[in-house]
ZAMIBA-389691 format. One record per residue (C-alpha): residue in one letter; x, y, z. Coordinates in pm, whole numbers, plus 32768, in hexadecimal, padded with zeros to 4 digits. Example, Ala and Ser with C-alpha at 12.3 -4.5 7.8 and 13.67 -1.06 7.14 Angstrom:
2
a84CE7E3E830C/s85577F9682CA/
end
This chain:
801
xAFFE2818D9F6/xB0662922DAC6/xAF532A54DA8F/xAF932BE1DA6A/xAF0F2C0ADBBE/xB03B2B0ADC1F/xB1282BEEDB75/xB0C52D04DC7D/xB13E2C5FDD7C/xB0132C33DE1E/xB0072B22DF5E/xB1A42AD2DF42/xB28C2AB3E076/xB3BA2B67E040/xB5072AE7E0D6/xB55A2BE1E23B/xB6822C61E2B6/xB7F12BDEE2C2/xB8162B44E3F4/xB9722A89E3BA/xBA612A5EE2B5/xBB6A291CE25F/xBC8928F9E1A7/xBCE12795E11D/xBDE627A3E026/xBD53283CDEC3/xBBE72825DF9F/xBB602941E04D/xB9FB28F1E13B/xB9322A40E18E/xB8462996E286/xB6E82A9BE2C4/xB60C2A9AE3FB/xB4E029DCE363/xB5B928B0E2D0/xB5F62910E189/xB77828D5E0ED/xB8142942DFE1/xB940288BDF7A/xBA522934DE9A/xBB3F2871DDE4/xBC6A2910DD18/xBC9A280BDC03/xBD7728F9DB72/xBDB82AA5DB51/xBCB42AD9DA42/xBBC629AADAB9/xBB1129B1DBFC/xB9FE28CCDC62/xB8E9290CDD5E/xB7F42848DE0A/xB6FD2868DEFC/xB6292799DFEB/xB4DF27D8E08C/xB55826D8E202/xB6652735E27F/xB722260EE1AA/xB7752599E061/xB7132463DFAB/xB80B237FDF18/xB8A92445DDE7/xB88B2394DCAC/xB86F23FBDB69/xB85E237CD9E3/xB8E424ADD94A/xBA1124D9D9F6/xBB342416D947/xBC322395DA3C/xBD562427D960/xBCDB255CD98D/xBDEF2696D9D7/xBE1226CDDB22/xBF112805DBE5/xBF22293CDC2F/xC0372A6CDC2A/xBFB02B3EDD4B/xBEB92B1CDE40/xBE752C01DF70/xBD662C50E047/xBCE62D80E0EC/xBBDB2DD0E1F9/xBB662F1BE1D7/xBA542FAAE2B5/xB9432F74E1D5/xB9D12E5BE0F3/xBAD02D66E0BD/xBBC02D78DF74/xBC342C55DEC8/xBD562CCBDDF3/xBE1E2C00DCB1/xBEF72C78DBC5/xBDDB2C7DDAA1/xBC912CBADBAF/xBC432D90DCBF/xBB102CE5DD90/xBA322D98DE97/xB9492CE7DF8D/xB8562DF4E045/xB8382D79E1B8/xB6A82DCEE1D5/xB64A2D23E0A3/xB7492C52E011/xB70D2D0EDEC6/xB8472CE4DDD8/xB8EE2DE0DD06/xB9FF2D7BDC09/xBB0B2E70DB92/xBC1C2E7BDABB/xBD512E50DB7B/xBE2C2F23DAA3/xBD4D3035DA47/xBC5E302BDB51/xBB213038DA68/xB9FE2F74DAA5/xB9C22E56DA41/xB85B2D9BDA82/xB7B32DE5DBF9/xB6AD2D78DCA4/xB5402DF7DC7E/xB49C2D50DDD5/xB5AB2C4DDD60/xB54E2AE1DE14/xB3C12A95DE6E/xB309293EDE88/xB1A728EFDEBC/xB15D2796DF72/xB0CC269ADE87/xAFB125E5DF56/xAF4724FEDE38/xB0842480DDD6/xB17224C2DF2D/xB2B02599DF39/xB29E26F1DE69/xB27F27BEDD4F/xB396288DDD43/xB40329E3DCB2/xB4C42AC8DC39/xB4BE2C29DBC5/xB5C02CF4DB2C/xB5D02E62DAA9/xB5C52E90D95F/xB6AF2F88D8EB/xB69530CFD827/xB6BE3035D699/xB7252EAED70A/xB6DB2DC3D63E/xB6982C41D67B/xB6E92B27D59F/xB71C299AD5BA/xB5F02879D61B/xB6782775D54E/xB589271BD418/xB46A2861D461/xB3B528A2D31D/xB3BE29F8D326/xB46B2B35D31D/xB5CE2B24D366/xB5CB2C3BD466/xB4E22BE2D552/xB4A92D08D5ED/xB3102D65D668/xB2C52BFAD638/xB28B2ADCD73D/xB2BB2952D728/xB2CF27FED7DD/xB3A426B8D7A3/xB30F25AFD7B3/xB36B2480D6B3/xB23C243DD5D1/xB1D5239DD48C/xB18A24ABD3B3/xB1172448D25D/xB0FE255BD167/xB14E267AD26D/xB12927BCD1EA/xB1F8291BD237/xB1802967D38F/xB14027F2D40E/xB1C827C7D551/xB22D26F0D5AD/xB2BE25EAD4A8/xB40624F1D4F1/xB4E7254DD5B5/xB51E25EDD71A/xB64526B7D6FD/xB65A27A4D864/xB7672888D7CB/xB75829E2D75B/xB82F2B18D72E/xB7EA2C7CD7C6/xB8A72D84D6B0/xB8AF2F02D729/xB99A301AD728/xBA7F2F42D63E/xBA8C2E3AD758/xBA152CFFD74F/xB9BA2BE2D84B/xB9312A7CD85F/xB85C29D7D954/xB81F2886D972/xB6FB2803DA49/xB74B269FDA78/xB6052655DAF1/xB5522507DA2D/xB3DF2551DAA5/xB30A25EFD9AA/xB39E2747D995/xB33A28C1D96E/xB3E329F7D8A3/xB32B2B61D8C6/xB4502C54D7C8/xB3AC2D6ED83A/xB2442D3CD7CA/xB1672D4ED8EE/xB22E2E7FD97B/xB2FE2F15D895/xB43F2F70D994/xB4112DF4DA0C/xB4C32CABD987/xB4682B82DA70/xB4A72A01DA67/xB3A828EFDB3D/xB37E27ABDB61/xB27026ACDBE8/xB3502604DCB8/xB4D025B4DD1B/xB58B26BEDD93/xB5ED2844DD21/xB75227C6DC65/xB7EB28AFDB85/xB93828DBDB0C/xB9742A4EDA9D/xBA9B2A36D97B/xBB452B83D91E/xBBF22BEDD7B8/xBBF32CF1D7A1/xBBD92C3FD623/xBAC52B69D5E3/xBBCC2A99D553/xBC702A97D66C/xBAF72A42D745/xBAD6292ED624/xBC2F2892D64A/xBBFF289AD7F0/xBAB827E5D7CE/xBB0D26FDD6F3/xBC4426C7D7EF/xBB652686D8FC/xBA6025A6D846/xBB4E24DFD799/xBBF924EED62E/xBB8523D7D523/xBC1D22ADD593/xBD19227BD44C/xBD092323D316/xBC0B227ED21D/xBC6721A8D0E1/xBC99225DCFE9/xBBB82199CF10/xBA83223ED01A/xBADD2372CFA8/xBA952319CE26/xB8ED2321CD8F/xB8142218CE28/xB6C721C0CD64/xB5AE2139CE4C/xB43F2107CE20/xB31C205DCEE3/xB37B1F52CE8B/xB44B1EDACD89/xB3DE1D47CD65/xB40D1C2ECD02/xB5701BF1CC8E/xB52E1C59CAFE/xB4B11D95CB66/xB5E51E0BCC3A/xB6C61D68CB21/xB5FB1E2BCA12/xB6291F6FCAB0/xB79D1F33CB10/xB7E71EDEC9B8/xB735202EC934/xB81F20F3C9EE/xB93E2062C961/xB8BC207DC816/xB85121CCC7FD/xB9C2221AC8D0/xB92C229CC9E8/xBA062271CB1B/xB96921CECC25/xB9F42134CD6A/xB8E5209FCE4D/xB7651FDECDFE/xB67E1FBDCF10/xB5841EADCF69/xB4701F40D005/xB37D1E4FD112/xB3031D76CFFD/xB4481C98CFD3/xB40E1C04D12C/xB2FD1AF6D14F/xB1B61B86D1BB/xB2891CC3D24A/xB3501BEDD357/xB47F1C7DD3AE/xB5D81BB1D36A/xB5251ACAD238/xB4ED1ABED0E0/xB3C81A8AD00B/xB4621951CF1F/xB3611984CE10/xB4031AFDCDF9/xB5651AA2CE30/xB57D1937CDFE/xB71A1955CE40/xB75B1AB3CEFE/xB8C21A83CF0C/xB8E21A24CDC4/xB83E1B70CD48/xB8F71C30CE54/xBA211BACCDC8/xB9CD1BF2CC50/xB9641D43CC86/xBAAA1D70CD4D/xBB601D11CC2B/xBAAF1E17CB63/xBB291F0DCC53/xB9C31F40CD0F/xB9C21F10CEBD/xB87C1E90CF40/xB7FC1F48D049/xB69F1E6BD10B/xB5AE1F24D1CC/xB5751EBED359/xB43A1F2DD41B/xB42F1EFBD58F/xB2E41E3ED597/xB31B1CD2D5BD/xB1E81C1ED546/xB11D1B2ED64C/xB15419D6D5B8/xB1AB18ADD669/xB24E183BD544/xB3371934D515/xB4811909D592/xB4BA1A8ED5C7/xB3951A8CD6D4/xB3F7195CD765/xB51419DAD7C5/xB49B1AF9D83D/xB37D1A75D8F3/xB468196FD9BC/xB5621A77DA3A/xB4651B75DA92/xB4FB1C6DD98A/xB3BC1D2DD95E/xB3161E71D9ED/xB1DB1E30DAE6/xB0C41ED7DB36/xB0E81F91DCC8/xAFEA1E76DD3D/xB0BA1D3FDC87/xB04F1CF2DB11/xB1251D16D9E5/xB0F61E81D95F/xB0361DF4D81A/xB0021ED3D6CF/xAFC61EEAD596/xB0CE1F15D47A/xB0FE1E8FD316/xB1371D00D37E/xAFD21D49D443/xAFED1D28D5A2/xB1531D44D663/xB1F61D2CD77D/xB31A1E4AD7B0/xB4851E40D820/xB50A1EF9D96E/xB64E1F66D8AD/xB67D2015D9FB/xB6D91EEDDA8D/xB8561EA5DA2F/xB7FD1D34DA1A/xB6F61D52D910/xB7D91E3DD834/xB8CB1D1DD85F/xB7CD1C30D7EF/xB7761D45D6D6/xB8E91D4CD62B/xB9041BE7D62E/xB7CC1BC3D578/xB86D1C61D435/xB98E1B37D403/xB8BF1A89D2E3/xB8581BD4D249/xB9901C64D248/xBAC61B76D283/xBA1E1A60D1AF/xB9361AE0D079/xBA1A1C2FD078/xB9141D59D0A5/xB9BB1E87D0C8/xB91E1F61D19C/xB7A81F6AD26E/xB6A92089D28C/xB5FE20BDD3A9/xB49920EDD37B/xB36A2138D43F/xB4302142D591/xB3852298D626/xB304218CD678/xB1F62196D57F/xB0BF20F7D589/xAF5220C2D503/xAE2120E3D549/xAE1E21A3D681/xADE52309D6CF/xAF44236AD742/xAFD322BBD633/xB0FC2207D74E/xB10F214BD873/xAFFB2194D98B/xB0E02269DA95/xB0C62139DB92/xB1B52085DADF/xB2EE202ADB9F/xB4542033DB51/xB5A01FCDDBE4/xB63620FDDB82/xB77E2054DBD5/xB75E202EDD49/xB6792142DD7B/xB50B20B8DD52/xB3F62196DCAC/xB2DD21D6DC08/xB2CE221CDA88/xB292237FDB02/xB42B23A6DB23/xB48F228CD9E9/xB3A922CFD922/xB48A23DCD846/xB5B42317D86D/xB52021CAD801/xB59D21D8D6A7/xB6D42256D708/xB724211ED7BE/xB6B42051D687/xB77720F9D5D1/xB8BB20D6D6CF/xB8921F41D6F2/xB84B1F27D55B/xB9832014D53C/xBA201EFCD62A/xB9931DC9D578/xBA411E3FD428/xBB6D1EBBD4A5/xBB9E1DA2D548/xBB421C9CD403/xBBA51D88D2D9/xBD331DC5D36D/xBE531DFCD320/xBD291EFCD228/xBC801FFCD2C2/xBB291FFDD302/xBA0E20AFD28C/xB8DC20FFD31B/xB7A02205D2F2/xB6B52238D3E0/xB55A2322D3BF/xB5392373D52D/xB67023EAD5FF/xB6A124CCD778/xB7FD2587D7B1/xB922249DD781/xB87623B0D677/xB987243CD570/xBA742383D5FC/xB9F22261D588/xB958229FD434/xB8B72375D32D/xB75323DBD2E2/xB648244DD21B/xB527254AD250/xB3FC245BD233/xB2BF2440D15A/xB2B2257ED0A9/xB20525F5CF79/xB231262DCE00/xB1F92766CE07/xB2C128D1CDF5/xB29E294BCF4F/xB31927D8CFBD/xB458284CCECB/xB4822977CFC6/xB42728A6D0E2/xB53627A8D09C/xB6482886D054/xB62C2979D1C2/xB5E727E8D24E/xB729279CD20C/xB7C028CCD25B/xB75828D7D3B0/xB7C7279BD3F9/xB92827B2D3AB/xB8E42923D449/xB8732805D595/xB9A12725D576/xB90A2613D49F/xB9BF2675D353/xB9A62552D290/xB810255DD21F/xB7622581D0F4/xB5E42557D065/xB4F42469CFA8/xB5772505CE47/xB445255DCD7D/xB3642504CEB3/xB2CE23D6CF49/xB17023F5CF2F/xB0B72493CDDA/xB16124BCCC8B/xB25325D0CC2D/xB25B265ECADA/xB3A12636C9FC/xB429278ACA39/xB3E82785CBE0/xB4A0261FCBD2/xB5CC26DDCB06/xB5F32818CC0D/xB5A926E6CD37/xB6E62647CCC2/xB7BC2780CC85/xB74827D7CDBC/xB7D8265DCE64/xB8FD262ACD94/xB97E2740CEB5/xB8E8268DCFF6/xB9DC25A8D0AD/xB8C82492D079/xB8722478CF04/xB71C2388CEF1/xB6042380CDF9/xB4D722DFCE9E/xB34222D0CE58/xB20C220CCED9/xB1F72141CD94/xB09D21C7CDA9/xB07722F4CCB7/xB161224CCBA2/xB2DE2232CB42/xB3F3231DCBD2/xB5382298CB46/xB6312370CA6A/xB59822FDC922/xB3FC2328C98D/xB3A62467C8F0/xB46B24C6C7BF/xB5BF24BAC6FC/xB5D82647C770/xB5C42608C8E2/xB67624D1C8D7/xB7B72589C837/xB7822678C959/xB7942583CA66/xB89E24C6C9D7/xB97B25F9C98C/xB91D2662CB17/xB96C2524CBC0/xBABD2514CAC5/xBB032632CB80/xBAEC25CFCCDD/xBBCF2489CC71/xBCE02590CC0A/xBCB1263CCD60/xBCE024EECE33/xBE1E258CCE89/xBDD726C7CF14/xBCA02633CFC1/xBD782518D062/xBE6C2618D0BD/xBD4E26B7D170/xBCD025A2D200/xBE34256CD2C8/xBE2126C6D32A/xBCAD267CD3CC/xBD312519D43B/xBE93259DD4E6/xBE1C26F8D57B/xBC702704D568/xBC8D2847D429/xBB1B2812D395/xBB36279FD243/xBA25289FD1B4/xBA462A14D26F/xB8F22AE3D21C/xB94B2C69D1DE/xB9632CCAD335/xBA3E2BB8D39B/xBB1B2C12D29D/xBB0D2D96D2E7/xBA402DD9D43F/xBAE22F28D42D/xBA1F2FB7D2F7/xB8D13007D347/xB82B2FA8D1F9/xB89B2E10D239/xB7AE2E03D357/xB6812DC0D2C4/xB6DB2D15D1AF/xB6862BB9D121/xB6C02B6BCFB3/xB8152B6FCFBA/xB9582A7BD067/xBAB12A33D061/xBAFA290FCFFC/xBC332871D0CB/xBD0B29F3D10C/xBD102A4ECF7C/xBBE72A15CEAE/xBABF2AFBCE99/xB98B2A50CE4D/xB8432AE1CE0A/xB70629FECDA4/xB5E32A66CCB0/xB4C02A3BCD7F/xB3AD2A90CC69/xB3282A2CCB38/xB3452AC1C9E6/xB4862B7DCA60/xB5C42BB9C974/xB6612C59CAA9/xB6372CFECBF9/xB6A52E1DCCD1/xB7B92DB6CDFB/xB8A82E27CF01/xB9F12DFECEAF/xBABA2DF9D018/xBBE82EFCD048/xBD222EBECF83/xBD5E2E56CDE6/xBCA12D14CD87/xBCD62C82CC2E/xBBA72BFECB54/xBBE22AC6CB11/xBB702AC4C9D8/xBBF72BA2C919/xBD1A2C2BCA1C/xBC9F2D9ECA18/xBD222E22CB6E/xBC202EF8CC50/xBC042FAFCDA9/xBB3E2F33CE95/xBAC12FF6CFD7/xB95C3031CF0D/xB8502F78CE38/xB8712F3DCCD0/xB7C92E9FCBA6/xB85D2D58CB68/xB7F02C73CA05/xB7812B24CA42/xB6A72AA9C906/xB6232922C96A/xB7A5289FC919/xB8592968CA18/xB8192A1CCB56/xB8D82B37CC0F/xBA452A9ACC89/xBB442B63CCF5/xBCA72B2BCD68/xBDA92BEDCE71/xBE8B2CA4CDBB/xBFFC2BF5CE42/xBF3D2AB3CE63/xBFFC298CCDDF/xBF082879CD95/xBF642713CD92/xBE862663CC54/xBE8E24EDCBDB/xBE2D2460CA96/xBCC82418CA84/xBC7A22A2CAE1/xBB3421CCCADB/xBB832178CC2E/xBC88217BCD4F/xBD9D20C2CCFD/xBD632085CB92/xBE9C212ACB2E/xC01F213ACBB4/xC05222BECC02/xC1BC22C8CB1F/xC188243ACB10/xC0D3253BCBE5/xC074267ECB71/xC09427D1CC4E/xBF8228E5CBF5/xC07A2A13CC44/xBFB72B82CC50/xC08B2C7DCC42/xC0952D9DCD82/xC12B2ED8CDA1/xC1742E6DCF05/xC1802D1ECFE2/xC0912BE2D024/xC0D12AA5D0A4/xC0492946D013/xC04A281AD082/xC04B26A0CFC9/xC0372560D0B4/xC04B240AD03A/xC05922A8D0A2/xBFE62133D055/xBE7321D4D020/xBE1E20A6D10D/xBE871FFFD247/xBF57207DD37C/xC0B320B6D2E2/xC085223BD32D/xC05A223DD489/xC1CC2181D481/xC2492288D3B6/xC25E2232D257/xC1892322D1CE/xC224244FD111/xC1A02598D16E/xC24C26ABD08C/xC2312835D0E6/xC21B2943CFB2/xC2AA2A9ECFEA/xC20F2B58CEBB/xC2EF2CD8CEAE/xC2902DABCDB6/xC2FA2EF3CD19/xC2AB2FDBCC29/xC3CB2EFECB36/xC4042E11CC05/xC3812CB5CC8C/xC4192BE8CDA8/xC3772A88CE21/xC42C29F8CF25/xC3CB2892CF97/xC41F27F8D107/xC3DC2662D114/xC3A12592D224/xC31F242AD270/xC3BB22CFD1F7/xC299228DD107/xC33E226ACF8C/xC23222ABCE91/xC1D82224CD66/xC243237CCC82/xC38C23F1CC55/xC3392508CB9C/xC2922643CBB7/xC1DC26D3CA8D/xC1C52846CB30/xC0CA290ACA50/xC0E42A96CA85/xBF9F2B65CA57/xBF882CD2CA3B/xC13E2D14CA2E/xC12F2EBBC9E6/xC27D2EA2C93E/xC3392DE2C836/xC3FE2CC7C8B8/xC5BD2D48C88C/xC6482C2CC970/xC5C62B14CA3A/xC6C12A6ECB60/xC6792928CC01/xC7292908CD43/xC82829F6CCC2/xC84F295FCB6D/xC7E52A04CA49/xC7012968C95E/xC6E5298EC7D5/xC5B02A59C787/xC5412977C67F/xC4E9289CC7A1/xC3D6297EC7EF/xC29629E2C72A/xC20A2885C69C/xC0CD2903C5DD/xC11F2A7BC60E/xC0CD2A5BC79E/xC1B62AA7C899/xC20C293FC915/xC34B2859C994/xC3882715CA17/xC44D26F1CB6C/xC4D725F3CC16/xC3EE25A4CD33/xC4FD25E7CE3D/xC5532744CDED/xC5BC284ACEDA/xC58A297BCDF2/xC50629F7CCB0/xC5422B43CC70/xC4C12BEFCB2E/xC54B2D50CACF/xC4A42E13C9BC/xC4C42F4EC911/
end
């Protein structure tokens, strides 16, 4: 751990003066007088990387996070030598390069304003017990900026005037401030003077943030190893940061099935066979909709990977298939600890191709996990996450599991102080030998990738589906996660809902949390807010130790069972509108949760918020965090926002009391939003969509809305038959226009559109479809304002009095 007196700079060699510069295509080399370089590289206007080396020459440059499909091109680029710096101009950045120093100063091309700037900027310190350096950053913090991002932090979502590290670790029953937990996440987001900024330190060693804690006009980044790497991403919208960086470090690789997106019950563990089948049933008999069970590490036999424990599941595929035919997906647990056995088939095959991690001095890296002692995988080696994916053709392609969760793959393990691998440990790191120094926080990544692989590659012409607890920068392209071993308790509530907020906020949207937590027992009522709170995370999971009792829908009472039904009902209506918003994260990176300031950076009063989120662009959702409430204050965001409820319209901009006895909780929607809803289901599939209704709230003024659609499965979509329909909602003081633009070769299920109008201020006098008048009898079923379309429409347009 770096120390305060560190953080003064003490004993640090500082890079000299600019000596020669180089031009190489997008590349720029400023070479200094005592061997340091810094490289520049304009990957595009707004993105700019920037790395430095210590000799005079760079290493081979290699990186996990990058994805290869990543946007590359620029508008403009020129370059100036001034007499005391160079310029770097683009169309979106202006970039100056002081020739004493190498300090860098980053401005807004079109205003000139600045943007982020170097403090002593670039420092190292040479690392005699390990080799190479520790190397540094520091940045000025500006007047009011604010910092936000990390990945899965459990704490505040600003994090300004705190300091943390990444490093990937096994953190049973963390707490608010542990640090750190799961993942290692380099990414944050500078916000001042209504400006906003990314930077990405792609830098796998274990890894340093100081927001402004140790000096209060001082942000810095280090790292105990590797090089200074940084890519600085401008907005000036965080959205804009957001949708750069996910650019960069790859979109999810295909959208998800849509079943993945429904309620998944898991437990540790859920065995033998009668037990899963009893709780299966349950849900179907007390109707409530569930898509996915989960076996846990006690269906394998004696915790080996890739088997089954026969006096559990005597026939796996024939209970896959049954519970299949009852609508529930099997989803099997993997661990990357393959138990020593000379029996075992698994290790065998290991052990004969050399597939495992050794020791710097030649043994097997040995530890203990749940089988008892393992050896580990070098999924850094492309020919082990070969190996890896092929492993998965009996679980998947035969017996018919449905998706895998990645467990334990920080990589955990027991019974040793760090709680990992020893840091002599050596890895492939495709090509680029190492110690587990540099792989250790991308080791479950690269699980993850060659599971991703192994089921893509058995489960198609489906999609797979993976989760993984551990992840670095670019692991969302491959699958979803969850936020670890958390608690039953109320902070944990709070916890889990800014834990998923910053990670859509870091580019890995589709998360969610053990619902009702993992270890202890939650009461009925924080089970009932821990579900209203999920049934609006892209990853909707209920899971517990097994330890502290039951955690199912139906464990506590007939009260909070109705609530949890009625809440995950809901989220089965919404599969629309959250699938939409899945394309939108899939096709152009747009987080699938935006935290207050996302959604408005330029109001003051978002930036230290954390209750409340958008859900996709137009639902307002705001948890109760605390016992014995019948309601809470919130902030309600600028602009008119519907209550769901009971459709009473109010102004946002401010903070409000908002009702929420134990059956309901504060859920708002855009005023102009037109929201896509299905018939409830008990799971995915169950039913044909014939008909599909459109939540229409009326607008004195204009939205857009969006409803995308395919298959809900395979690869169709990326051919272009998927049907992606655009709603222009008009509205005047008696009059409403929605206009509807269609693209795609996808033809749905519905033909019809049930279009439900809330909160019409006048009385309906004439309604034209496409031009052609309608008979008003047509309208009002029930006394509500409501028609039915046909899907293809150009035009409704309602005229009242």
């Amino acid at each position: 751990m770096i120390t305060n007196t560190d953080l003064e700079y003490k004993g640090n060699q500082l890079p000299a003066n600019i000596v020669k510069f180089k031009k190489d295509v997008d590349t720029l080399y400023f070479f200094t007088s005592n061997d340091v370089v810094l490289q520049i590289t304009i990957v595009r206007d707004s993105v700019i990387r920037f790395r430095y080396t210590t000799t005079g020459s760079f290493e081979k440059d290699f990186s996990y996070a990058i994805t290869k499909y990543a946007s590359r091109g620029y508008n403009k680029l020129e370059i100036e030598e001034h007499t005391n710096a160079f310029q770097i101009t683009t169309s979106k950045l202006i970039c100056n390069i002081n020739k004493s120093d190498l300090k860098v100063s980053i401005f807004d091309a079109k205003d000139k304003s600045l943007l982020n700037q170097d403090e002593i900027g670039f420092h190292w310190e040479e690392s005699y017990e390990h080799g190479g350096d520790i190397v540094k950053m520091s940045k000025v913090s500006n007047e009011g900026e604010s910092y936000y991002g990390l990945g899965d932090k459990s704490e505040h979502m600003n994090l300004k005037g705190k300091r943390f590290q990444n490093w990937a670790t096994d953190s049973y029953a963390y707490g608010k401030e542990t640090d750190p937990i799961y993942k290692a996440i380099p990414f944050f987001i500078g916000l001042h003077h209504k400006k906003a900024y990314g930077i990405f330190f792609d830098n796998s060693f274990r890894v340093f943030f100081d927001f402004a804690q140790e000096k209060r006009n001082v942000t810095s980044f280090w790292a105990h190893g590797g090089e200074m790497n940084y890519y600085f991403i401008y907005g000036p919208k965080m959205n804009d940061v957001i949708e750069n960086y996910t650019d960069l470090t790859g979109k999810p690789h295909s959208l998800p099935p849509l079943w993945a997106l429904g309620f998944h019950q898991c437990k540790w563990s859920y065995y033998p066979e009668s037990k899963v089948k009893e709780v299966t049933a349950k849900f179907r008999d007390l109707k409530i909709p569930c898509d996915a069970i989960y076996l846990d590490i006690d269906y394998m036999e004696g915790f080996r990977c890739f088997t089954w424990n026969k006096d559990y599941f005597p026939d796996p595929k024939r209970m896959v298939k049954e519970l299949a035919d009852q609508g529930f997906k099997t989803v099997a647990i993997i661990d990357p600890g393959i138990k020593v056995d000379k029996d075992y088939w698994v290790y065998q095959e290991g052990l004969k191709n050399d597939y495992f991690c050794r020791r710097a001095d030649g043994p097997y890296m040995k530890g203990k996990v749940w089988p008892g002692e393992c050896y580990f995988p070098d999924y850094t080696r492309p020919d082990v996450r070969e190996w890896w994916s092929g492993l998965f053709k009996e679980l998947i392609e035969e017996i018919g599991v449905k998706g895998v969760w990645n467990d334990m793959n920080e990589p955990a393990v027991m019974e040793v102080p760090n709680k990992t691998f020893p840091d002599d440990v050596r890895h492939d790191y495709d090509g680029n030998p190492c110690s587990h120094r540099k792989a250790h926080n991308i080791y479950g990544m690269q699980m993850a990738r060659a599971t991703y692989h192994g089921l893509k590659k058995f489960c198609y012409p489906k999609r797979p589906f993976v989760i993984t607890r551990s992840a670095y920068s670019g692991t969302q392209r491959y699958t979803s996660t969850w936020t670890g071993d958390n608690v039953a308790t109320w902070e944990h509530l709070w916890i889990a809902n800014i834990q998923v907020q910053r990670m859509a906020m870091s580019g890995f949207s589709f998360a969610g949390s053990d619902i009702g937590g993992f270890a202890e027992q939650p009461s009925g009522e924080l089970f009932a807010r821990w579900v209203q709170l999920g049934a609006f995370h892209p990853f909707f999971r209920v899971h517990s130790s097994g330890d502290h009792g039951d955690q199912e829908p139906w464990s506590f009472d007939e009260e909070v069972t109705n609530v949890v039904r009625k809440f995950i009902e809901l989220r089965y209506q919404l599969l629309p509108y959250l699938y939409t918003a899945f394309w939108n994260y899939v096709d152009h990176g747009e987080p699938l949760l935006k935290s207050m300031v996302l959604y408005d950076q330029d109001d003051q009063q978002t930036h230290y918020r954390t209750d409340e989120f958008i859900f996709g662009n137009q639902i307002l959702i705001c948890p109760i965090l605390e016992p014995n409430a019948k309601g809470r204050r919130m902030f309600i965001p600028r602009g008119k926002w519907y209550n769901f409820w009971n459709d009473k319209v109010v102004k946002g901009g401010r903070e409000m009391w908002a009702d929420a006895d134990i059956d309901s909780m504060p859920f708002f929607i855009k005023a102009g939003a037109i929201i896509p809803v299905y018939p409830v289901q008990q799971y995915v599939g169950e039913k044909e969509i014939d008909q599909m209704t459109l939540a229409v709230y009326y607008f004195e003024g204009k939205e857009d809305s969006q409803l995308f659609d395919d298959a809900h499965d395979g690869y169709d979509y990326i051919k272009g038959r998927y049907s992606l329909r655009t709603f222009k909602l008009t509205g005047k003081p008696t009059e409403l226009i929605i206009q509807q633009h269609k693209e795609g070769k996808y033809i749905t299920t519905y033909e019809t559109f049930k279009v439900n109008i809330h909160g019409l201020p006048f009385e309906i006098k004439e309604v034209q479809i496409d031009n052609v008048q309608i008979p008003l009898e047509q309208i009002k079923p029930n006394g509500k304002n409501s028609l039915v379309v046909d899907k293809n429409f150009n035009e409704i347009h309602i005229k009242g009095v």
